[in-house]
N, C-alpha and C positions, 0 to 999 in steps of 0.2 A: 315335331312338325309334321304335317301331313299336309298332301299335295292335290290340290283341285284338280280334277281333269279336263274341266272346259277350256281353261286358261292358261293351264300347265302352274298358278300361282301356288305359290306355298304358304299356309296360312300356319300362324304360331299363336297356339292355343294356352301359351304360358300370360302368366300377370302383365297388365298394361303396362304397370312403373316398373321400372329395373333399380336397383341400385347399381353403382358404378362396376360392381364386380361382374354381375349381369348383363350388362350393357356391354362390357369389355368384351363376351363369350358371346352375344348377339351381334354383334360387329367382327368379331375373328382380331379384335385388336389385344393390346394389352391394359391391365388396370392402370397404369401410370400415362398410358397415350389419354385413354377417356376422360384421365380424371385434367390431363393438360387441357382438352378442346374443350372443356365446361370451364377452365379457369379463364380459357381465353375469349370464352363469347361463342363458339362455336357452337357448342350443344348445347339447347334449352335445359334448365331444371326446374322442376316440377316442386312447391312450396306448399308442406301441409300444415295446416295450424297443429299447433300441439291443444290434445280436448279442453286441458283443465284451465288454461293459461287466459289471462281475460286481456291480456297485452299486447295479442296479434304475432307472437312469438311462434315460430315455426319450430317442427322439428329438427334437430341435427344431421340425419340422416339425406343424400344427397339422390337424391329420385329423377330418372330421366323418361320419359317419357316414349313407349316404343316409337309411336306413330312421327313422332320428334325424330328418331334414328332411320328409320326410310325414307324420310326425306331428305335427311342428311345424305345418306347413302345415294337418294336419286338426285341431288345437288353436285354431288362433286362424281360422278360416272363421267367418264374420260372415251370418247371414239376413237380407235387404233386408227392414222396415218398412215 
């Protein structure tokens, strides 16, 4: 990560799509919390066709979407009382 200095923002120069393992370590959560909020509706996942397949059959592989996790992130941001 490397940090903007106008904005103070910090931009992540890694892959758009994460897999769950990924997403877990961009979040500071665990793989079994991320892989819950995607069972539950929570976090978007991201559906790639598979090339060869003429059936509309997706990959298996469970891809989330970074831009999907900061606004996760700026959805549930909580102001101390």
């Amino acid at each position: 990560m490397t940090t903007v200095c106008p904005d103070k923002v910090e931009q992540y120069t890694g892959p758009r799509l994460l897999d769950l393992k990924a997403a877990a370590t961009y979040l500071g959560l665990s793989y079994w919390t991320v892989r819950d909020l995607v069972l539950a509706g929570r976090l978007p996942t991201v559906k790639i066709p598979r090339p060869r397949s003429g059936d509309g059959r997706s990959i298996r592989r469970i891809l989330v979407d970074r831009q999907d996790l900061d606004a996760f992130i700026e959805h549930n941001k909580e102001i101390a009382a």
